[in-house]
N, C-alpha and C positions, 0 to 999 in steps of 0.2 A: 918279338915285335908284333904290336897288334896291327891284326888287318879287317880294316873295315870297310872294305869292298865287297858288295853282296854275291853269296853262293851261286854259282855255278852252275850247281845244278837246283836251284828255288823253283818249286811246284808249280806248275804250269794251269792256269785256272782251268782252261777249255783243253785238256788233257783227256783224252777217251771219247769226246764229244764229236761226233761227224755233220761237219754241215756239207747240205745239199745247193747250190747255188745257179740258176735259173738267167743271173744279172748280166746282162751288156752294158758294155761302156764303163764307165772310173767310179761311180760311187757303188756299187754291189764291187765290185773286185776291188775295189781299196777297203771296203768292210770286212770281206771273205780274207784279203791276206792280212788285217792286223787279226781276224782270228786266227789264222794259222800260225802266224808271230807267235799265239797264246798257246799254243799247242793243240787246234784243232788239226781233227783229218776233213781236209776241204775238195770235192770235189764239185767238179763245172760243169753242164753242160750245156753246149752250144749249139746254134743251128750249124748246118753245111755253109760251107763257103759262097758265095755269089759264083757262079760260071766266069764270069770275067773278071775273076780275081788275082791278084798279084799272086806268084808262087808264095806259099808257104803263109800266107794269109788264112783265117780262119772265121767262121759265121758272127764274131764279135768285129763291127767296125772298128775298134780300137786298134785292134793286129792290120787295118788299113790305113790308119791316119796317121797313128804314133806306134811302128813294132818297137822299139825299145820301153814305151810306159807300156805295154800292149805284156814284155816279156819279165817286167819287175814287180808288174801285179799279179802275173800268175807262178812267178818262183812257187815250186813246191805243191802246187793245185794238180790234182788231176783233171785233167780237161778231157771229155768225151767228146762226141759226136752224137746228136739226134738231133732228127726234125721230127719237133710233138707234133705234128698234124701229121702225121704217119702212124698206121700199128705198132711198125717194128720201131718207132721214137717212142710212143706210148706204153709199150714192154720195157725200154730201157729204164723212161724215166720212172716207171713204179718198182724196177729191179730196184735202184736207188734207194727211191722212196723208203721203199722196207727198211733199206738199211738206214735211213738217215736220222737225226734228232730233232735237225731245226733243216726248215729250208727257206733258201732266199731269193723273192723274183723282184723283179721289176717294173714288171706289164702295166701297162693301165688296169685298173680292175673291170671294165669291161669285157679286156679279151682274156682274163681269168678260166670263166666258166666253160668258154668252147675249150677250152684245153683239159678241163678237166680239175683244174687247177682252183676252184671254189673254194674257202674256207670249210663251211658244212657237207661237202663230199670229200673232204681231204679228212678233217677230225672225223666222220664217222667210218672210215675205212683205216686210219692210220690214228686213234688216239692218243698217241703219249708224242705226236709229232709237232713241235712247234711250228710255226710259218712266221717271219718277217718281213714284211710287203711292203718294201721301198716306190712312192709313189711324188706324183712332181708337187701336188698342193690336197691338203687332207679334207673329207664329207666332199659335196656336191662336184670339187673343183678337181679334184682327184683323176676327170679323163679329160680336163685342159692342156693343151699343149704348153707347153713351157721346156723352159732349159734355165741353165746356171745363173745366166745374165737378164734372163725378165723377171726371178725369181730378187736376184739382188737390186735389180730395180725397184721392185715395190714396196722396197722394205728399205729406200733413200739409202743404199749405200754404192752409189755410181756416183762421180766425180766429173761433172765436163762433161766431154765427149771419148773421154778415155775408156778403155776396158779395162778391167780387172786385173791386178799383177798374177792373180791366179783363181781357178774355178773354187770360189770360197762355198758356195751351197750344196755343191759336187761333194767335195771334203768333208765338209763340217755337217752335211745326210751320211756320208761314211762313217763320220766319229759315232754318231747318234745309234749308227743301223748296226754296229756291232756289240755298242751299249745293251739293245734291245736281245740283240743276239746273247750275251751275259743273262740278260734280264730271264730270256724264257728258259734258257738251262737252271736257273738258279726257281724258276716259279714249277717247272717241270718236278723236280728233286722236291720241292715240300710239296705238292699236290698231288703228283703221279700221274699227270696229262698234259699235254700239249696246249697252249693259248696261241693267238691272234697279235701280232703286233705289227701298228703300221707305222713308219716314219715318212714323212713328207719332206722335199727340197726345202719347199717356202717357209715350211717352219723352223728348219734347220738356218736358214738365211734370216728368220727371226728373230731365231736365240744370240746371231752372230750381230742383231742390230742394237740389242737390248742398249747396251751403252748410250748410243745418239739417241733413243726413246728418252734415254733417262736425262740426259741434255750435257753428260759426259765429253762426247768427242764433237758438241755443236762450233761451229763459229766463234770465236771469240773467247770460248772457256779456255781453259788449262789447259786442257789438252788437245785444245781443238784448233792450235793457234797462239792463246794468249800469254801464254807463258814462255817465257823469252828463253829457258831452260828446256823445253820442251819442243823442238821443232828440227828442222830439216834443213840448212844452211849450204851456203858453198861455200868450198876453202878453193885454195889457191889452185887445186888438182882433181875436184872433184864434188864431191857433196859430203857431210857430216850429219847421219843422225843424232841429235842430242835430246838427253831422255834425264837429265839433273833436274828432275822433278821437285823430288821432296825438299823441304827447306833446309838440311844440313848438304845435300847436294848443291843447291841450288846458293846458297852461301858459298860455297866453294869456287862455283863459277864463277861466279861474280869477285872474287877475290882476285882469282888468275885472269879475268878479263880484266881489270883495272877498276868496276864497278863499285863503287862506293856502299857498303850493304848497312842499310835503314832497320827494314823490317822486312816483314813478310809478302811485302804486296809491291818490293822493288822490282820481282821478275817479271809484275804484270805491265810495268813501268814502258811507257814507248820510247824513251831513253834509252834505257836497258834493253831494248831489243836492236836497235842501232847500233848500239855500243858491241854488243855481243856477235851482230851479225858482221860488225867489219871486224873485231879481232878474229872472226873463224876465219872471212875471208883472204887474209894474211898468211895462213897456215896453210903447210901440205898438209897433205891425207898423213905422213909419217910422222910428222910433229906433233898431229892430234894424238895420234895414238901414243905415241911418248907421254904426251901430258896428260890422258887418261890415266896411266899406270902411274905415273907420280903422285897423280893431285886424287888417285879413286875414284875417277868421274865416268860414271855409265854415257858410252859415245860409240858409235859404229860407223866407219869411213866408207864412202861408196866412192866409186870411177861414176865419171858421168855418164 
C-alpha cells in the first residue's frame, strides 16, 4: 500500500543553527519557537524578575499576564537569567553571543547602543553573526511607542469600537521575524558573514492590510459583504460562516436555498441575500453542517 504521508524524519531547515534571543513579550518568542519548531537551538535571555513578582514568574511580562501563553512559547527554549546593565549580564550575554548565529531583540533602537547591542559594534567583534531587530514601525518611527492595536489602526483594519479577535501585528511581525531569521542563515551560508535585518509591527500590519488597499475586503465588494455566498449569517443556534464564493459554490447554494440561479451576478442580488439569510436562519448549526458534507459547500458553524 502506498503511503503518502510525509517522512518522519524530513530535514529540519534551521538544523545546527543557534538563535540568540533578547525579545519580551509574544512576537520575538512566537518567532524564536516557530524556529525551534524548525530545528533550531534557541536560547532566551531575560532580565530578573520585578521584586514584587508572582512566584515563579520571570523578567518577561508575559510569564505575568498570561503563564500558560508565557509556558507554550517557550517549550524547548533555554531561558537564562541576565540583567545587561550589569558586568556579570554583560559576560553572559557575550558568553552567548560567541556561541550564537542569528540574534533577536526587540528594543527600541535607541536603547541598542548603551547595551552594547549596535549593529557596527556587534559585526565588528562577532562577524559571521546575523542580528534580527524586531521593531514597532521602521526609519524615523522605529522609537514611537505603539502596540498591536495602534499599529492595526492605521492601516483601517479596526471595525467599530471592537478590538481585535486576536494581536494580528503581534503574529503576523512573528511570521515575518523568522522569515528574516531563514533569510540571514540562508545569506550568512553564500556570503560568509553576518547581515542586519529589521522587521517592523506596522509593516507586518501592512502586509496584513494589502487586501482592503487593493478594494478586495471594502464594503460592498464580494467579499466585503456583497456576496450573498460570502458572509456571516445566524442560524437557528448560532452563527454560520459561509464562504460559497466561487461561482460553482455559489450555484450550489443557491440551488439548496431555493434560489432561482440566472447567472453570475445572482449572489450579488439583494433578493438573494434575503433569501439566503432566512434559509440559514431556519437551520441549526447540525443541519448546516449536514448540508455542507452533502451539497460540498465550504461553511463553518459558530455558538453565539
Amino acid at each position: 500500500m502506498n503511503d503518502d504521508s510525509p517522512p518522519t524524519d524530513a530535514p529540519l531547515a534551521l538544523h545546527g543553527v543557534r538563535i540568540l534571543s533578547l525579545s519580551l513579550n509574544l512576537p520575538g518568542p512566537a518567532a524564536l519557537q516557530r524556529c525551534r519548531a524548525m530545528g533550531a537551538t534557541c536560547i532566551k535571555l531575560e532580565p530578573p524578575a520585578p521584586p514584587a513578582a508572582v512566584a515563579g514568574a520571570s523578567g518577561d511580562p508575559m510569564s505575568l499576564y498570561s503563564p500558560d501563553a508565557y509556558a507554550a512559547l517557550h517549550e524547548g527554549v533555554t531561558v537564562l537569567c541576565a540583567n545587561l546593565k550589569t558586568e556579570v549580564g554583560q559576560a553572559t550575554l557575550h558568553t552567548e553571543l560567541e556561541q550564537a548565529d542569528v540574534l533577536l531583540t526587540s528594543f527600541r533602537p535607541s536603547a541598542l547602543p548603551k547595551l552594547g547591542l549596535d549593529w557596527l559594534s556587534l559585526h565588528s567583534r562577532y562577524p559571521k553573526l546575523s542580528m534580527v531587530a524586531i521593531v514597532g514601525a521602521p526609519g524615523a518611527r522605529a522609537d514611537e511607542p505603539g502596540h498591536d492595536l495602534t499599529y492595526l489602526a492605521e492601516n483601517d483594519l479596526l471595525t467599530g469600537l471592537e478590538l481585535p479577535a486576536t494581536l494580528y501585528a503581534d503574529m503576523g511581525g512573528a511570521l515575518m521575524a523568522s522569515e528574516a531569521i531563514l533569510q540571514s542563515v540562508l545569506m550568512q551560508r553564500q556570503r560568509g558573514h553576518g547581515h542586519y535585518l529589521e522587521v517592523a509591527l506596522s509593516e507586518a500590519a501592512a502586509f496584513l492590510a494589502q487586501p482592503r488597499r487593493w478594494g478586495l475586503t471594502l464594503p460592498g465588494t464580494a467579499i466585503g459583504g456583497g456576496h450573498a455566498g460570502y458572509r456571516v449569517y445566524r442560524c437557528r443556534d448560532g452563527r454560520v460562516a459561509l464562504a460559497a464564493l466561487e461561482p460553482h459554490f455559489a450555484r450550489r447554494l443557491c440551488q439548496v436555498a431555493g434560489v432561482t440561479w440566472s447567472d453570475d451576478t445572482t449572489p450579488l442580488a439583494l433578493d438573494t441575500h434575503r433569501t439566503i439569510a432566512a434559509f440559514v436562519n431556519g437551520l441549526t448549526r447540525a443541519e448546516l453542517d449536514t448540508l455542507a458534507r452533502q451539497h460540498d459547500l465550504p461553511l463553518h458553524t459558530l455558538a453565539d
